[in-house]
Structure formats: C-alpha cells, structure tokens
C-alpha positions in Angstrom: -50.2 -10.2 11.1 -49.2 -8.1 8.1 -50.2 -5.2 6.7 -49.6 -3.4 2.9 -48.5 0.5 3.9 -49.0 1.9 0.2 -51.5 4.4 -0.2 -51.6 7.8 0.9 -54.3 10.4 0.9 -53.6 12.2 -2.4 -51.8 8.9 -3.9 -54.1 5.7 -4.2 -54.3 5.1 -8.1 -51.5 7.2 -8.7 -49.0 5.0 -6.9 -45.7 7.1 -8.5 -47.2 10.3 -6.6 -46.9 9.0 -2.7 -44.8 11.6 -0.9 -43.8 9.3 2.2 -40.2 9.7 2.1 -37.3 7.7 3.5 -34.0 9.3 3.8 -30.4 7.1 4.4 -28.9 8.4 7.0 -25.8 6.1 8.7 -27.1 2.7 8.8 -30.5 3.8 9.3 -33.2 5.1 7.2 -35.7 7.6 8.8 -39.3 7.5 7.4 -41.6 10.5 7.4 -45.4 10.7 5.7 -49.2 9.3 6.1 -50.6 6.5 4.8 -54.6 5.8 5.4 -57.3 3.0 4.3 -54.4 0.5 5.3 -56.1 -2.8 6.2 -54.8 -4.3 9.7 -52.8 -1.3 10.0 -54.1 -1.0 13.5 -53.5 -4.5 14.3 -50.5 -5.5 12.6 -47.0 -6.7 13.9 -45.5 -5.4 10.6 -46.2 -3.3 8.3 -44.3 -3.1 4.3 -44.2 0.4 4.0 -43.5 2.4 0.6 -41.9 4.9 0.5 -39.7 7.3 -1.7 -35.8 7.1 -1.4 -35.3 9.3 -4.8 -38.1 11.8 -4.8 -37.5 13.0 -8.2 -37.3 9.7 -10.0 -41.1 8.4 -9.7 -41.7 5.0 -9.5 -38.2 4.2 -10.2 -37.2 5.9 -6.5 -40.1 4.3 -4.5 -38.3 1.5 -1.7 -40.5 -1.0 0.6 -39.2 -1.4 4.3 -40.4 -3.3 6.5 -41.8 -1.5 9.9 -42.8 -3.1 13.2 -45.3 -2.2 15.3 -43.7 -1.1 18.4 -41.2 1.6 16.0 -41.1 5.1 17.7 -42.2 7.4 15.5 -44.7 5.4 13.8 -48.2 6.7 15.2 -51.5 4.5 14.4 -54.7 6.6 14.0 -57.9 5.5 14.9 -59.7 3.3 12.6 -62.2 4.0 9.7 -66.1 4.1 9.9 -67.0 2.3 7.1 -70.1 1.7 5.1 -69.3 -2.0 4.9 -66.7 -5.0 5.4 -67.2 -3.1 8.5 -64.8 -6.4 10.3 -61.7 -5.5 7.8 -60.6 -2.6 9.7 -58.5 -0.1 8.2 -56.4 2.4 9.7 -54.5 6.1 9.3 -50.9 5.5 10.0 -48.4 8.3 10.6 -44.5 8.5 10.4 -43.2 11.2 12.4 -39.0 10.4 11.8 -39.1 6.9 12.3 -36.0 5.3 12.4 -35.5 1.8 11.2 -32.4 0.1 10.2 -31.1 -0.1 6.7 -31.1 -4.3 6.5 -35.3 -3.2 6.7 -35.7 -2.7 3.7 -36.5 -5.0 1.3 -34.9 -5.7 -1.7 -32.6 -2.8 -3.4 -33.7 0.6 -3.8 -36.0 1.8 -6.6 -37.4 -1.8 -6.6 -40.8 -0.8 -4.1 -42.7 -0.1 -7.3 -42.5 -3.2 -9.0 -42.6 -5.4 -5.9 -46.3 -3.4 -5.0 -47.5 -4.6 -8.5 -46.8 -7.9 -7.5 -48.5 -7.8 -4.4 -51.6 -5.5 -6.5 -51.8 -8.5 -8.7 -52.7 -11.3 -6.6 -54.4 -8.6 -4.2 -57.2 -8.4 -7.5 -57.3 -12.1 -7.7 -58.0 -12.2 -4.2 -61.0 -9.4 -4.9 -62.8 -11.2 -7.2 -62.9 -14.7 -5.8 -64.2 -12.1 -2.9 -66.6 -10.7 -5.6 -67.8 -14.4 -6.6 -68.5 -15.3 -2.3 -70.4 -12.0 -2.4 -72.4 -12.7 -5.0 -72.9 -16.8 -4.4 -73.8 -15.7 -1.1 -76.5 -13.1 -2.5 -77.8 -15.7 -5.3 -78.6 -17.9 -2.5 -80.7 -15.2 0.1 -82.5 -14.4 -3.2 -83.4 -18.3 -4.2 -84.3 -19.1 -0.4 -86.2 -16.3 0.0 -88.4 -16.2 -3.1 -89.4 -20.1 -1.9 -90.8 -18.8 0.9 -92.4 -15.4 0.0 -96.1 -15.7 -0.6 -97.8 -13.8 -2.9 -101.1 -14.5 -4.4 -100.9 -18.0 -2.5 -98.2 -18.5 -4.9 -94.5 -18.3 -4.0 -92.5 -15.4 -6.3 -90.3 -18.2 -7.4 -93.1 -19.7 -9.5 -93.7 -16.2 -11.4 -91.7 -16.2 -14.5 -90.1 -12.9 -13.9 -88.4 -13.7 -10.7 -87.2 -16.5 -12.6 -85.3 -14.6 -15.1 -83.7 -12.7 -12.6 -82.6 -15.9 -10.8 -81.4 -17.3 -13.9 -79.3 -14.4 -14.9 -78.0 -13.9 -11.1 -76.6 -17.5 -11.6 -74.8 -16.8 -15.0 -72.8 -14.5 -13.2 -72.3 -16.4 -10.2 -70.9 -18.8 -12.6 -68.9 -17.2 -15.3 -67.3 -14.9 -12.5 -66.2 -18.1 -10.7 -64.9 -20.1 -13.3 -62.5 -17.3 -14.8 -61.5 -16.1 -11.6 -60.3 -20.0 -10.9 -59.1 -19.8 -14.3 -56.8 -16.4 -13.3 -55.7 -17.6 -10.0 -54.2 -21.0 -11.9 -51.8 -18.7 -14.2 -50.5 -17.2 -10.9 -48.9 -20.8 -10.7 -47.1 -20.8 -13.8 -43.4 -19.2 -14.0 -43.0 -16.0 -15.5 -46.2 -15.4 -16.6 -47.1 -11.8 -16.4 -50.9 -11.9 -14.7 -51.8 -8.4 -15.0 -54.0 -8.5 -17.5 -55.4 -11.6 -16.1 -56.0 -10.6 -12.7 -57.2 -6.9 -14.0 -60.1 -9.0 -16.2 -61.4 -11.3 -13.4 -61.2 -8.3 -10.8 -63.2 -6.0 -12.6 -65.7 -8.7 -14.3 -66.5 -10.6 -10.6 -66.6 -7.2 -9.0 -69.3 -6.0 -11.6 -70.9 -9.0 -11.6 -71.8 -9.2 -8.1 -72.7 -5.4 -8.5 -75.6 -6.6 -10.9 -76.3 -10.1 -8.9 -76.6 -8.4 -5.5 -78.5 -5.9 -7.0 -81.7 -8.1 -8.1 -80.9 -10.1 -5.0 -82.1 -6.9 -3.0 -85.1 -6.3 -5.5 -86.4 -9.7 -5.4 -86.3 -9.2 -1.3 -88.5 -6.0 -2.0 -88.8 -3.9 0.8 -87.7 -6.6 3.3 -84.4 -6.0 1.2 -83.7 -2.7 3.1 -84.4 -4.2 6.4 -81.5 -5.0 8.7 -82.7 -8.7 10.1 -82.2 -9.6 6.3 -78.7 -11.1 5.7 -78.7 -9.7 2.3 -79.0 -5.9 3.4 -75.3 -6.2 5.1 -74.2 -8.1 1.6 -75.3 -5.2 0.0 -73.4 -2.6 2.0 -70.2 -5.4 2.0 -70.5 -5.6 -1.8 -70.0 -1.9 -3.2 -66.3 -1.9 -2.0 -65.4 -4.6 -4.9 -65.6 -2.2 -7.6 -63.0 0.6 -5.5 -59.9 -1.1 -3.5 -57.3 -2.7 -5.7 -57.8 -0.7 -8.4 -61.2 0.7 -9.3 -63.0 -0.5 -11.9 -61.9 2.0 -14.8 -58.2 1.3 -13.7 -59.0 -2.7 -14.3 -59.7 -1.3 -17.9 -56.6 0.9 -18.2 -54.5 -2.3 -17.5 -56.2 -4.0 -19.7 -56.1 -1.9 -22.8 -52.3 -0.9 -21.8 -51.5 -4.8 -21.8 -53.7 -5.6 -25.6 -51.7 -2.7 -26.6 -48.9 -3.0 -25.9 -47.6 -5.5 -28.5 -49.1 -2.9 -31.1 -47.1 -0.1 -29.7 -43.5 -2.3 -29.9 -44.8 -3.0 -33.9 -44.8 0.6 -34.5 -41.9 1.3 -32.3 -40.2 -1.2 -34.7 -39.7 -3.5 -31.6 -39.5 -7.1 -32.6 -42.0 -9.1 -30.9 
C-alpha cells in the first residue's frame, strides 16, 4: 500500500510553500518536517514524500522520495476523527532526521512539483467519478424511499413536487457521469495536458452531488437525519468532494489559468 506525503499543515493549496526539507548529505538524504491529512499514511508500506531540496527556489526546489514504513525517524501520528469517509483513514506523519538513501528519490531534483500535478490530476478524476457514486447512490435512497413513504394514502413519489426534485437529482447524476467518463478517456491519450479537464469534471461532479444529496436528504424529511437511514452517512461522506484535491474555488483558478492562458502568450507576443 501507498500513500501521497504532500501536504503539510500550513501548505495544502499552496503546494510551493511546504517547508519539509531534505538535505544531501553523503549518499544519503536526511528528511525533516510534518505532513497531516495523508490518506493510508498510517497503513502504508511506502510513502512518496515531498519535500524541499532548494528551499529558496519554490516549486522549482521541491523533490519526491520515496519512504518506507519501517524508516527511523519517520514517526506516524494517530489518525484523524473525521466527519465522514470515516473508512479512508488519514494520518499526521512526522520526519524527525530520517535518513534514506539518495537512489530514493525519484526522478531528478526540482522535478517533485511537476510529478505531484500529475498525480493531482488523475487524483480529481478519481474525485468526481467518487462524486458521481455519491450521488447515484443518493438518487437511488431518495427514488426507493419516496415509493414507499405514505402520505395522504398516497406515496410522495406521486406528488408532482417530489417529482421535480427527482428529475433534477437525475440530470446531475447523469451529466456528472458522462463528462467525468469523458475526462478520464483524455487521460488515455499521449501528451494531452488534462488539467483543465480533470479541474471541470472535479468541481462540476463534486457540486453536483452537493445539490443531489442535498434533496435526497429533504425528500427523506426528518427520517433524513436519522442514523438507520443509509443516506444520513452519504451525506456526511459527501461534503469532503468539494475540499481534498483541490477545493472547489482552486478547480476554478485552473480553469480560468488554463482558458487564459493562450490569451496571455497573444499579448506576450508568443506565437500560438
């Protein structure tokens, strides 16, 4: 098992501002900082750990090693009490001069940066086909439950206004499915840059099953807030989507970054 050892208490968006450092020394590096919210960090054999090698050149001095488990100096903290995904532990981790060889790290120095995008990028991909379970999974404790709840002798599902909220839960079931199948396709193509991409799906199937989960619960009514309803743990599962891997206002830096980007090179008289 594997774990992704990038963010730090005061660096989660701000990925250039990590202050774990890793300093050469012989054929060795020796790693010192704190990392938290790190999934499987408590369970994991390995663990890619970022970490600056150039402190003063920003993203351009961050380096990715790989740590294992049993490391001295590497101390595991105990895990987080979380709202929801309660089974996706995550975990404080603590380097207190940990020494790992030099043939650790992974790819050349200065290249951590870009190689965490990478993994970001299909990490959002993986968030919204998340988002789109979430919500299917919501859509349907909503439909099965207004067949069975009686009001008036009548099920909800016959009154018109349940209905609309049905029918609008299942447009974004759907349009959140089909482009995040449509994102996770470009991943397969050579080359193609699927920032943008992966940045629209996240933050439109996150958002989406924000606004499905949400009539799922008021359609339950009360029994919504109950815990012997499946949709009360969906609820507490779901409001994660819109924070890790990017929160939802970073999806719409990315994406305004990557439409303007080809205006900036114009005016830069870049040739594009």
């Amino acid at each position: 098992m594997f774990a992704f050892g990038l963010t730090e208490p005061n660096a989660g968006t701000d990925v250039p501002g990590l202050t774990t450092t890793a300093v050469k020394d012989g054929d060795d590096y020796i790693i010192n900082g704190k990392k938290h919210y790190i999934s499987n960090g408590g369970n994991a054999d390995i663990i890619v750990v970022y970490a600056k090698t150039d402190p003063a050149a920003g993203s351009r001095g961050i380096s990715a090693f790989i740590v294992e488990r049993d490391t001295p100096g590497l101390r595991i903290g105990e895990g987080d009490d979380k709202l929801g995904i309660r089974a996706a532990r995550t975990y404080e981790l603590f380097f207190e001069d940990c020494r790992i060889p030099a043939k650790n790290r992974v790819g050349d120095e200065g290249e951590g940066f870009k190689l965490a995008m990478e993994v970001i990028d299909r990490g959002r991909l993986g968030v919204a086909a998340m988002a789109v379970g979430i919500a299917r999974a919501a859509l349907d404790e909503a439909l099965k439950y207004s067949k069975e709840r009686l009001v008036a002798n009548k099920t909800i599902a016959e009154f018109q206004g349940i209905q609309f909220m049905l029918a609008e839960m299942n447009v974004d079931v759907e349009l959140a499915q089909t482009y995040t199948y449509y994102a996770a396709s470009l991943k397969d193509k050579k080359g193609y840059r699927l920032s943008k991409k992966a940045s629209t799906a996240k933050l439109f199937a996150s958002e989406a099953s924000n606004r499905v989960v949400q009539k799922a619960i008021q359609i339950h009514g009360g029994n919504g807030y109950m815990k012997k309803y499946p949709i009360e743990r969906i609820y507490r599962d779901q409001r994660i989507l819109e924070i890790f891997e990017g929160t939802s206002q970073v999806q719409k830096i990315v994406i305004a970054q990557a439409m303007l980007k080809p205006i900036k090179q114009v005016q830069e008289g870049i040739r594009v």
